[in-house]
C-alpha positions as a Markdown table, in Angstrom:
| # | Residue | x | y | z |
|---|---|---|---|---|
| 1 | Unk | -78.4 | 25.3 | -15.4 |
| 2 | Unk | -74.8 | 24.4 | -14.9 |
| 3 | Unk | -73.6 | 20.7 | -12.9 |
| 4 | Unk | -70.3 | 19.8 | -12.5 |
| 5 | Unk | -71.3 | 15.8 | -12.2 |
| 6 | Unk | -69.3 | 12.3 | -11.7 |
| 7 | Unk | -71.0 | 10.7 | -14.7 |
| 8 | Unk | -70.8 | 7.6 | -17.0 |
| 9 | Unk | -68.6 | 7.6 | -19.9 |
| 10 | Unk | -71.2 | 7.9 | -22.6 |
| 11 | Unk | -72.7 | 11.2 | -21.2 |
| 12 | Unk | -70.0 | 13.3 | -23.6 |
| 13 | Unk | -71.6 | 11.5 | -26.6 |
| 14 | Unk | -74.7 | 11.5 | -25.8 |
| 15 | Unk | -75.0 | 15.5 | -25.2 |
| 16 | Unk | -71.9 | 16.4 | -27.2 |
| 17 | Unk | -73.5 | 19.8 | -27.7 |
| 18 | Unk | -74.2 | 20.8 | -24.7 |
| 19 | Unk | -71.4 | 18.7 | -22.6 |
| 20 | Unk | -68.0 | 18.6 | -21.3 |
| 21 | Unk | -66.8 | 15.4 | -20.0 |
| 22 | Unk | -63.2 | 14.5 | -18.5 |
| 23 | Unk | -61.6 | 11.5 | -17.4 |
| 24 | Unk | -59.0 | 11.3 | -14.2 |
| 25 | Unk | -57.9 | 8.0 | -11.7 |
| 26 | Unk | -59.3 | 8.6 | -7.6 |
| 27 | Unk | -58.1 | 5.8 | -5.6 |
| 28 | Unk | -57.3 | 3.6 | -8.8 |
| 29 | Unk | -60.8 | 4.1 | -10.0 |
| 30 | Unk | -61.9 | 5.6 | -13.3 |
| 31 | Unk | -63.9 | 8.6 | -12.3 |
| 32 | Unk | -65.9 | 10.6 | -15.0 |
| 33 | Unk | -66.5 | 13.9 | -14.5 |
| 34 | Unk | -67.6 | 16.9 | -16.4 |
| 35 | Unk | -70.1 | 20.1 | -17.0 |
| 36 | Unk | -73.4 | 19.1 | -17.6 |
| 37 | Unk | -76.1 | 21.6 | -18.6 |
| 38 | Unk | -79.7 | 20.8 | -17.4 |
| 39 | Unk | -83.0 | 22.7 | -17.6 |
| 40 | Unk | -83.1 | 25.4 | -14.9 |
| 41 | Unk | -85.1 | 25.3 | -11.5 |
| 42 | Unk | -88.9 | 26.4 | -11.6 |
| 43 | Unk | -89.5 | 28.6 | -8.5 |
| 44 | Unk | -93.1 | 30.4 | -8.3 |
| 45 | Unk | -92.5 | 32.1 | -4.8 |
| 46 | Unk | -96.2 | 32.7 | -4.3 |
| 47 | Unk | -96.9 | 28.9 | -4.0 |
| 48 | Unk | -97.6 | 27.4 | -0.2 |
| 49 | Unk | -95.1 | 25.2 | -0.6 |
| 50 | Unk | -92.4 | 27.9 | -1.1 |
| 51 | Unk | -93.9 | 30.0 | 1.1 |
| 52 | Unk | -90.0 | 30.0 | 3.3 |
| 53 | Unk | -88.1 | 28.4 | 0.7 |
| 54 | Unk | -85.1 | 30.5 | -1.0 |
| 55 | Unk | -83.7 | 29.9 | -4.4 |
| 56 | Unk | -80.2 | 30.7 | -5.1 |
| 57 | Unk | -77.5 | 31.0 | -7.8 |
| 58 | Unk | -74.1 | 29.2 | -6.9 |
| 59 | Unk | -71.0 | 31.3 | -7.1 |
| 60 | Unk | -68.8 | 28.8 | -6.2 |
| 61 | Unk | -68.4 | 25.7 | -4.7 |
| 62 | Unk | -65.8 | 22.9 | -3.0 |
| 63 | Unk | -65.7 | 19.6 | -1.9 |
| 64 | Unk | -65.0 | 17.6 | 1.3 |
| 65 | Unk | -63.5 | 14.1 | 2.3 |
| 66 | Unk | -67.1 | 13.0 | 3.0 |
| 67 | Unk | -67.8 | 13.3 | -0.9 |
| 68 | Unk | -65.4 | 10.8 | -2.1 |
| 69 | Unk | -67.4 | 8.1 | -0.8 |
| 70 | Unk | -70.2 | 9.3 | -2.9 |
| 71 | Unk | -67.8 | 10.1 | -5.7 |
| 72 | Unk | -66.3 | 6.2 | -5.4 |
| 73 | Unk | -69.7 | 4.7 | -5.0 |
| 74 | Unk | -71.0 | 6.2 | -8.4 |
| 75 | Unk | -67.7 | 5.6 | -10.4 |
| 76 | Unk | -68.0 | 1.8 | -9.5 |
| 77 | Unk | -71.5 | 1.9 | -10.2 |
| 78 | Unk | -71.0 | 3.3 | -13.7 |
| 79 | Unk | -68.1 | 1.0 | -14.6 |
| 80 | Unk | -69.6 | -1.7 | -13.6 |
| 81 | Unk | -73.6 | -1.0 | -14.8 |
| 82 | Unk | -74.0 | -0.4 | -18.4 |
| 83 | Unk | -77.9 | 1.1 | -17.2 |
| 84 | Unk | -76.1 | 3.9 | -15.7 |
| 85 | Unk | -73.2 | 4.6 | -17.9 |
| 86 | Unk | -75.7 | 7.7 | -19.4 |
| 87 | Unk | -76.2 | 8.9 | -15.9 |
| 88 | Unk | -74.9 | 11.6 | -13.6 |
| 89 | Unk | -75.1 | 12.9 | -10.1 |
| 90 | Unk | -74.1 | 16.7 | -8.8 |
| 91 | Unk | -71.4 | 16.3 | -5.9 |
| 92 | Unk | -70.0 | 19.1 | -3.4 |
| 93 | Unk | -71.0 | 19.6 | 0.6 |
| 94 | Unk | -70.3 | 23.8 | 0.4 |
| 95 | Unk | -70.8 | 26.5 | -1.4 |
| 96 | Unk | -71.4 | 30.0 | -2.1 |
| 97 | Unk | -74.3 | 31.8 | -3.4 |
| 98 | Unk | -76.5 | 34.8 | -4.4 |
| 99 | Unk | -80.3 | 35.0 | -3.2 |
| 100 | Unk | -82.2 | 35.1 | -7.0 |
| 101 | Unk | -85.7 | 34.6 | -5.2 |
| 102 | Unk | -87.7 | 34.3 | -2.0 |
| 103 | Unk | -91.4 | 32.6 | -0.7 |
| 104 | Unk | -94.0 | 35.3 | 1.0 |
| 105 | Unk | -92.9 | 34.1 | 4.3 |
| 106 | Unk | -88.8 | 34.3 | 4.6 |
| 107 | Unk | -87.9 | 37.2 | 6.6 |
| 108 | Unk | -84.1 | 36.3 | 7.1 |
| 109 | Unk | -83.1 | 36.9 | 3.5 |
| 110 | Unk | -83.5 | 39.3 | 0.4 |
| 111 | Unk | -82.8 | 38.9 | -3.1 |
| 112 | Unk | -79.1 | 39.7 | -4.0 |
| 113 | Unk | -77.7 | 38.6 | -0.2 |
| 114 | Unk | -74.8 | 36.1 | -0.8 |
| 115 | Unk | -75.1 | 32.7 | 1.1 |
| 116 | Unk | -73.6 | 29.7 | 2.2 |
| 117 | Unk | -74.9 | 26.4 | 4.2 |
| 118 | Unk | -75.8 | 26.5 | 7.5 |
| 119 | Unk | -75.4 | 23.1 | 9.1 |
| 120 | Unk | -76.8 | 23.4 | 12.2 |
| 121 | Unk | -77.1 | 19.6 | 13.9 |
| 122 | Unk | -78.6 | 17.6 | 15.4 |
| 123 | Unk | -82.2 | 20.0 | 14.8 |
| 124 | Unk | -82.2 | 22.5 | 11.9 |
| 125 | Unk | -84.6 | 24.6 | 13.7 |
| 126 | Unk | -87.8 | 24.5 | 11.4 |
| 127 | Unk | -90.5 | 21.7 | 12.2 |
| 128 | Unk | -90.0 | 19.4 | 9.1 |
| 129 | Unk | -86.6 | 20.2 | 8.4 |
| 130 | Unk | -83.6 | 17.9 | 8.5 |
| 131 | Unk | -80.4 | 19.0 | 10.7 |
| 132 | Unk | -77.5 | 18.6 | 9.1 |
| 133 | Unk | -75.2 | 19.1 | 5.9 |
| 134 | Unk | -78.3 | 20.9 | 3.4 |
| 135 | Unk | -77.1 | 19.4 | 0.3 |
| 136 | Unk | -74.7 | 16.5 | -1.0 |
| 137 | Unk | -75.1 | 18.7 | -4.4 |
| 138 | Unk | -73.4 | 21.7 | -4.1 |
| 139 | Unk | -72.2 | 21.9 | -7.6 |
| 140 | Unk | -75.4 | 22.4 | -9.1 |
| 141 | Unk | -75.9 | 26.5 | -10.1 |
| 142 | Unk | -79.0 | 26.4 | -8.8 |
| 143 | Unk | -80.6 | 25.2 | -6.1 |
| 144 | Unk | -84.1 | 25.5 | -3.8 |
| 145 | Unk | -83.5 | 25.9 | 0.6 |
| 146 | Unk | -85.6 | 26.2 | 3.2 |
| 147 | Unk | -84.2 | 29.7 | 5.2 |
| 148 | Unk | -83.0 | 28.0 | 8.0 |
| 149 | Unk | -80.5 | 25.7 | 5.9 |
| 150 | Unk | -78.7 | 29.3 | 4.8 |
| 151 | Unk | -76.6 | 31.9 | 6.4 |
| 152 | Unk | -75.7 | 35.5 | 5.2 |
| 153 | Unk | -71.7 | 36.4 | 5.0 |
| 154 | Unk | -70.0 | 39.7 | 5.2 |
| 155 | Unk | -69.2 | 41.7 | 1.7 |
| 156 | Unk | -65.6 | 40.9 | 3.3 |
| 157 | Unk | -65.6 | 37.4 | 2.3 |
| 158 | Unk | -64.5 | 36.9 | -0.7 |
| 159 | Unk | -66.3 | 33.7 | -2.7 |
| 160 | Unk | -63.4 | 31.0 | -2.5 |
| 161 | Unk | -63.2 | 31.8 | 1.1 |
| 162 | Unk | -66.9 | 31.5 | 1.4 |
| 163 | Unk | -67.0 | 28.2 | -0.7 |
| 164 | Unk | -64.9 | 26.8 | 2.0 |
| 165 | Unk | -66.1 | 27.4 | 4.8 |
| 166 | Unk | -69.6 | 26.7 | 6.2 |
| 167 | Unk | -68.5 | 22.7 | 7.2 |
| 168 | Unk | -65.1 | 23.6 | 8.7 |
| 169 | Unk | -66.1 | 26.8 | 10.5 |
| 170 | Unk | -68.8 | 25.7 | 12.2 |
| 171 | Unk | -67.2 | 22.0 | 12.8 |
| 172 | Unk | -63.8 | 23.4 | 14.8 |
| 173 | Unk | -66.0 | 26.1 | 16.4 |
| 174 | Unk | -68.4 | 23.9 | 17.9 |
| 175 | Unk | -65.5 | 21.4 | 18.9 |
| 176 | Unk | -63.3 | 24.0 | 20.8 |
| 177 | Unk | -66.8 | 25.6 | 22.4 |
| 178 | Unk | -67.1 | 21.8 | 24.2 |
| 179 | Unk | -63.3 | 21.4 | 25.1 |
| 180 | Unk | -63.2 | 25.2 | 26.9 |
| 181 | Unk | -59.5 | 25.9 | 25.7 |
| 182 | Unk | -57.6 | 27.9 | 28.4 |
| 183 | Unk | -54.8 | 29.9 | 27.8 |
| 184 | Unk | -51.5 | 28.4 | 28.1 |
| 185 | Unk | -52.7 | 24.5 | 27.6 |
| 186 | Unk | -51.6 | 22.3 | 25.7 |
| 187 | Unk | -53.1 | 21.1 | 22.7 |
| 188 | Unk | -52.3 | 17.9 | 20.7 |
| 189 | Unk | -53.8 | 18.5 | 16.6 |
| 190 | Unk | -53.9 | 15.3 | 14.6 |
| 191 | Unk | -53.8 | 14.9 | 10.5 |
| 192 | Unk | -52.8 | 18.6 | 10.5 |
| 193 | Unk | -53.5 | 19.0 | 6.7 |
| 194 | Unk | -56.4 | 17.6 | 6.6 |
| 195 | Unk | -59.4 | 20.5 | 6.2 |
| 196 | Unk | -61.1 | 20.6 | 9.4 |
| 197 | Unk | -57.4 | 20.8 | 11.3 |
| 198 | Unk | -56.6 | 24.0 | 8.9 |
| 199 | Unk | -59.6 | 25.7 | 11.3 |
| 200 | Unk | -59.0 | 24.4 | 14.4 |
| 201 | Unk | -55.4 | 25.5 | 14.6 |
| 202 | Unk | -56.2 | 29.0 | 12.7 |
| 203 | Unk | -59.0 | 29.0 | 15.4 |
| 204 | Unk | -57.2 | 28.4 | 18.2 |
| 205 | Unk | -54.6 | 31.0 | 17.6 |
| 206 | Unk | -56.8 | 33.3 | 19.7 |
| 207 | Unk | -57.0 | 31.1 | 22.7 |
| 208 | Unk | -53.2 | 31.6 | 23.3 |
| 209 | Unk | -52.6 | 27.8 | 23.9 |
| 210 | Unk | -49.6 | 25.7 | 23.3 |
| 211 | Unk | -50.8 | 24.1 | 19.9 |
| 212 | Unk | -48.7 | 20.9 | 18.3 |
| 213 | Unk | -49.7 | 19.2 | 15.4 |
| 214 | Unk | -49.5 | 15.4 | 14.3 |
| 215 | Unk | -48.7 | 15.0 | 10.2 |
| 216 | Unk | -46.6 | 12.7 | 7.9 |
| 217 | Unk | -46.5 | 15.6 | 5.2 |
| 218 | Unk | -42.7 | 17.0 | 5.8 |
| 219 | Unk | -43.4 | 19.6 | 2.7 |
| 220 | Unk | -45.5 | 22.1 | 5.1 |
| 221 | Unk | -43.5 | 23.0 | 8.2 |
| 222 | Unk | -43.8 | 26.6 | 7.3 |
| 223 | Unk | -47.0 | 27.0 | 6.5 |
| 224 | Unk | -47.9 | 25.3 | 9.9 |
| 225 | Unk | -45.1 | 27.7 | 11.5 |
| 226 | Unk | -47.2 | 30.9 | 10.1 |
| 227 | Unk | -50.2 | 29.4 | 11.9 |
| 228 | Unk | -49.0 | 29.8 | 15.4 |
| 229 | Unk | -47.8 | 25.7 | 15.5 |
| 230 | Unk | -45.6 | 25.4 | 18.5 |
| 231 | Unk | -44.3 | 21.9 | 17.5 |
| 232 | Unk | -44.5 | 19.7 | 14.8 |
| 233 | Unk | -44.8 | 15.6 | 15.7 |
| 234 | Unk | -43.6 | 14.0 | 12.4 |
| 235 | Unk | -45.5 | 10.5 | 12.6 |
| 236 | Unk | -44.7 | 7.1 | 11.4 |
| 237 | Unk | -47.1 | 4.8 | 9.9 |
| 238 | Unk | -44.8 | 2.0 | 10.1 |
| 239 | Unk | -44.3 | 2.5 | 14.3 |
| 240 | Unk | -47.1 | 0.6 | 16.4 |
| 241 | Unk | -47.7 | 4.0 | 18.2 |
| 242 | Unk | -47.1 | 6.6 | 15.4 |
| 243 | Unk | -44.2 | 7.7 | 16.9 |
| 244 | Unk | -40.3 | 6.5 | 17.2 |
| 245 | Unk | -38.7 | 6.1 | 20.9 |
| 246 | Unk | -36.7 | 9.5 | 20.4 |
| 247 | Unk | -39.3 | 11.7 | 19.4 |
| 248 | Unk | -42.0 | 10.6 | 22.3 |
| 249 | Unk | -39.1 | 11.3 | 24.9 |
| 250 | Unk | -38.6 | 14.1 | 23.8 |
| 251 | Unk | -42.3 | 15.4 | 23.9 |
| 252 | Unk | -42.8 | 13.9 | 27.5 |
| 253 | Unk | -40.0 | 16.1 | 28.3 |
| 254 | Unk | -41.2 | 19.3 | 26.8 |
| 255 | Unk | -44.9 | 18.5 | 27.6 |
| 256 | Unk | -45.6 | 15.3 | 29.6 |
| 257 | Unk | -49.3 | 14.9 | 28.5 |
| 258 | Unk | -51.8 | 16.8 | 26.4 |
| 259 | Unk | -54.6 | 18.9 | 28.2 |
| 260 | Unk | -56.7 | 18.5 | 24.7 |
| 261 | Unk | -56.6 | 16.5 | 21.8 |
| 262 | Unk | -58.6 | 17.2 | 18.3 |
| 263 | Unk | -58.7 | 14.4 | 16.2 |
| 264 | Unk | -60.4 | 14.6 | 12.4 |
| 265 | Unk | -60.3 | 10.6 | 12.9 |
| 266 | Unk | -60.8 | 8.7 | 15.7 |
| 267 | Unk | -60.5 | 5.6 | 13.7 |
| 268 | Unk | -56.6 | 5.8 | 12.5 |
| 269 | Unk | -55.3 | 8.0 | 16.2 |
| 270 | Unk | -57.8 | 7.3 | 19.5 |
| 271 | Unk | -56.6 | 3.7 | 20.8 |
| 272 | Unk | -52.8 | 5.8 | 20.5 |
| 273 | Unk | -53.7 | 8.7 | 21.8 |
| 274 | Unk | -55.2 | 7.8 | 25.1 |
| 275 | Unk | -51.7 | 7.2 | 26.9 |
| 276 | Unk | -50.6 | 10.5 | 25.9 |
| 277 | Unk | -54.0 | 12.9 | 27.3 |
| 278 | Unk | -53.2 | 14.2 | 30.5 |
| 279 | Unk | -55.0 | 13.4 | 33.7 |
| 280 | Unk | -58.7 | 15.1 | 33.6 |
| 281 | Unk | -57.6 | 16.1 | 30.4 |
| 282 | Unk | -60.4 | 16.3 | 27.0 |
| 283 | Unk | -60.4 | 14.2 | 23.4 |
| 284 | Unk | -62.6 | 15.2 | 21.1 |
| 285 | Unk | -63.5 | 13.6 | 17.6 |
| 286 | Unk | -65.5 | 14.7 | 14.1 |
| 287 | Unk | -65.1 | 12.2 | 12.3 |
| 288 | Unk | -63.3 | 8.6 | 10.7 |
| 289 | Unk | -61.3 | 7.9 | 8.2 |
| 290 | Unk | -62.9 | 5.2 | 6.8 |
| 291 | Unk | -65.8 | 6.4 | 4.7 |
| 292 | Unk | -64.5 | 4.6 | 1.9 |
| 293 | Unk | -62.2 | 1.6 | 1.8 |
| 294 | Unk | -64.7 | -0.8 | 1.5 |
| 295 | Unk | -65.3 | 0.3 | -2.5 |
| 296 | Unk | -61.4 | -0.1 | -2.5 |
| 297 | Unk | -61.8 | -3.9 | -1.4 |
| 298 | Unk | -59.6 | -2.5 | 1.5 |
| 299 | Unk | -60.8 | -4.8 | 4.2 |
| 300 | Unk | -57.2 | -5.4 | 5.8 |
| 301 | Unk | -56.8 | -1.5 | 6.1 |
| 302 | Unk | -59.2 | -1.2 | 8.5 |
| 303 | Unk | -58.5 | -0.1 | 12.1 |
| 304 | Unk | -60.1 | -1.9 | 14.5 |
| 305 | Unk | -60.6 | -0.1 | 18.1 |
| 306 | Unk | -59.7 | -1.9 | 21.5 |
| 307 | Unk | -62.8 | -0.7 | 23.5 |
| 308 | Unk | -61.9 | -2.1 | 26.5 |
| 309 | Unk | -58.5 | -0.1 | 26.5 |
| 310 | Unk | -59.6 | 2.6 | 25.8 |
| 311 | Unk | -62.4 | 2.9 | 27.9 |
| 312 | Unk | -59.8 | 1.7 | 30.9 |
| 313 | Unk | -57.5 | 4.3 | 30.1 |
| 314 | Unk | -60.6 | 6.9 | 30.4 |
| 315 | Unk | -61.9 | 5.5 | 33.8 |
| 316 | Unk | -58.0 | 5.6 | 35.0 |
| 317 | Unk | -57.5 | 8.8 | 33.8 |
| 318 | Unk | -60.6 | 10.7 | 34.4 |
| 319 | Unk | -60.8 | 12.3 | 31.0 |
| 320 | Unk | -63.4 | 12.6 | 28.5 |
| 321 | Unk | -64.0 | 11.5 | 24.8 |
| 322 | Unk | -66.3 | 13.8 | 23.3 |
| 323 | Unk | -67.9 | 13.0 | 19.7 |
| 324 | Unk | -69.1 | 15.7 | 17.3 |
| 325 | Unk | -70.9 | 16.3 | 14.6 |
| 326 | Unk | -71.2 | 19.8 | 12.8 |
| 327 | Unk | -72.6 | 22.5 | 15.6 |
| 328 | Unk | -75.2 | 25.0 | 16.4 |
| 329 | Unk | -76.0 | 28.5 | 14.2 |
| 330 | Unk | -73.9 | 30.1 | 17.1 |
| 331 | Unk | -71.2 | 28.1 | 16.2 |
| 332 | Unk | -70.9 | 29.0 | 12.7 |
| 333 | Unk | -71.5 | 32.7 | 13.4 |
| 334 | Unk | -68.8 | 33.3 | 15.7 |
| 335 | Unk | -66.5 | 31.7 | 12.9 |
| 336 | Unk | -67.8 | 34.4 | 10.9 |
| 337 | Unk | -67.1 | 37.1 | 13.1 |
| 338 | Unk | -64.1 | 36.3 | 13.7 |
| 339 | Unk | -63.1 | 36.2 | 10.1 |
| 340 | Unk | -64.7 | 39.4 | 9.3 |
| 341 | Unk | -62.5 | 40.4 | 12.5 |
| 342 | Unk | -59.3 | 38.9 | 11.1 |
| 343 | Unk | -59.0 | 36.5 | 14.0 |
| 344 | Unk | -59.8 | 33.5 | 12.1 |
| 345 | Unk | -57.5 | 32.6 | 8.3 |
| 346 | Unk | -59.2 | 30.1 | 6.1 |
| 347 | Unk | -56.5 | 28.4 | 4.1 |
| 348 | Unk | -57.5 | 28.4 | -0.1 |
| 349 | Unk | -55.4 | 25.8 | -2.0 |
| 350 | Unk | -56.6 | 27.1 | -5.5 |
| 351 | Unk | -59.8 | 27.8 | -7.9 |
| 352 | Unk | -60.3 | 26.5 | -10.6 |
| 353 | Unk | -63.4 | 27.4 | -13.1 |
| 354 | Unk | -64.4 | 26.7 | -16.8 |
| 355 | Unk | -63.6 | 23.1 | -18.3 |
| 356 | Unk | -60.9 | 22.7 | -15.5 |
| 357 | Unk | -63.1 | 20.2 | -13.9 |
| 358 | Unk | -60.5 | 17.0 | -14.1 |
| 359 | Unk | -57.9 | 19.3 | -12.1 |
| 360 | Unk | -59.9 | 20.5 | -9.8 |
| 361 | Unk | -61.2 | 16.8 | -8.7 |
| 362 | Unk | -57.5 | 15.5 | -8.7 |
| 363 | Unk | -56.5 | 18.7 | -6.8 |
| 364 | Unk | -58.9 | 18.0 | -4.1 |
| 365 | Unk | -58.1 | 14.3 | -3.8 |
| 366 | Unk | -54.9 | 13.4 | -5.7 |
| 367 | Unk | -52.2 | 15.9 | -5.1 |
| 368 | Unk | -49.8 | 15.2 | -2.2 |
| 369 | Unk | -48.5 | 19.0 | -2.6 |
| 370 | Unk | -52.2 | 20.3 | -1.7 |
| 371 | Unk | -52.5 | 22.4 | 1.2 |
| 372 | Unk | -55.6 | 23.7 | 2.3 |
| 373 | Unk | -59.7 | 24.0 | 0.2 |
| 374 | Unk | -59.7 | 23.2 | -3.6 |
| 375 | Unk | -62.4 | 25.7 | -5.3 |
| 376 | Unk | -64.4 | 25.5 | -8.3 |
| 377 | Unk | -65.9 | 28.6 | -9.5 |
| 378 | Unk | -68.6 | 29.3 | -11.9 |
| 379 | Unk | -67.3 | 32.4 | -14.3 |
């Protein structure tokens, strides 16, 4: 069985034969990673414990921002640890895969069925069951489920589409399900590049709403064009709010305030936001920014929140701040359908495959010119 790992340096010397091991910088760490072959997964599918359990074969897989916490954790631990420096740990949130085997009792699936995660939060729908994410280790080729923690797709979907899409599918579904978009609104997107933004605006081209975007990048005005943007807010790090004098003029004059606002991280936009969300209006969050900087020794990077002003500004304006994490079955399958429809476009980056393992980690995390899912595929 096939892992693409973080690992400690002496891994390639100590299974030279079987091993590949590269070496690239995330964050100004040294991060190992390679292809590491282990034995493969025992499944007897007549045992009680399997009995609605589902084995599978990764196609392909990808990771998300919520990995490079785990990714920086273990590279600290294995430059720092000499106990671990011959250890290694499988990484990825999503994949793609084929059914190889199934317990007595699964009903939903059949061997040969391609697969990806299903999410489904806060109750996974089996007794026992955790909601949730179903694996942190989506890179290893083969892995055990229970059948409520998978999903079929449509032949359509081709596998670096699939490998990308179970988290931010059912994510910007189940966000724009709770803000009830209505056609010609106004809709404020924050970190527009980031992955989960890519689905919300493809998403919300259907909703026939007035969608502008909040970015730094200047290199992907046209690719945000193509998706139906309306306006793009350049912002400005070194501004207090984001955003110099001429440019919020001219957005209260085309727009005055926002009827919605999705934001990938509440952390770096809320406490700036509020003064711009219209009376009665919706904000709605998945997530922070800072999953990692405390590895980084980053402690003067963090963003602290005024509570008390934002929460005023809600009260005054009568608006809602909604949090959210992942969604409901529901919310994934209507992403699907609307893919196999053509209604939804899931943005691919590239794939990578073979021994390309150091490029496809800096790829996901490294490259300023990345625009959209970085895939690894098993060949």
């Amino acid at each position: 069985m096939r892992n693409i790992v973080i690992c400690g340096k002496n891994i390639k010397s100590s299974f030279l034969s079987r091993n590949f091991v590269d070496a690239i910088e995330i964050e100004g760490i040294p991060v190992y990673c390679g292809l590491i072959k282990t034995q493969d997964i025992e499944f007897d599918n007549n045992k009680p414990e399997n009995e609605f359990q589902v084995l599978i074969k990764k196609i392909a897989f990808s990771c998300n921002y919520r990995d490079k916490n785990f990714i920086l954790k273990m590279a600290q631990a294995v430059n720092t640890k000499p106990e671990v420096q011959s250890r290694f740990i499988p990484v990825g949130s999503e994949f793609v895969g084929e059914v190889v085997d199934i317990g007595y009792g699964v009903t939903n699936f059949k061997i040969g069925d391609k697969v990806i995660g299903n999410n489904k939060y806060p109750n996974s729908g089996a007794e026992g069951v955790l909601g949730g994410i179903p694996t942190n280790r989506a890179s290893q080729e083969y892995q055990i489920f229970h059948e409520v923690k998978l999903i079929k797709i449509p032949p359509e979907m081709p596998n670096e589409v699939a490998a990308a899409f179970s988290i931010g599918g059912q994510t910007a579904y189940s966000m724009l399900r709770k803000l009830g978009i209505t056609k010609d609104s106004n809709v404020l997107v924050t970190a527009a590049r980031s992955n989960t933004s890519l689905f919300v605006i493809n998403a919300l081209q259907k909703y026939q709403a007035n969608v502008y975007v909040m970015t730094t990048s200047t290199d992907f005005d046209y690719n945000l064009f193509q998706m139906g943007v309306k306006k793009i807010i350049r912002i400005n790090r070194n501004c207090e709010n984001f955003i110099d004098e001429d440019t919020a003029e001219k957005i209260t004059r085309e727009v005055n305030k926002f009827n919605f606002i999705i934001d990938p991280f509440f952390d770096l936009h809320l406490e700036k936001l509020v003064s711009i969300l219209a009376i009665g209006g919706k904000y709605i969050t998945c997530g922070l920014y800072n999953q990692y900087l405390d590895l980084l020794n980053q402690e003067n990077h963090k963003f602290e929140l005024d509570g008390s002003h934002i929460l005023t500004s809600a009260i005054i304006g009568n608006f809602q701040i909604i949090g959210n994490c992942i969604g409901e079955t529901e919310d994934l399958e209507a992403a699907i359908q609307d893919y196999q429809s053509g209604a939804l476009k899931v943005v691919i980056d590239s794939v990578f495959s073979g021994k390309q393992i150091g490029d496809f980690f800096d790829r996901t995390y490294n490259s300023k010119e990345r625009f959209g899912k970085v895939i690894y595929q098993y060949n």
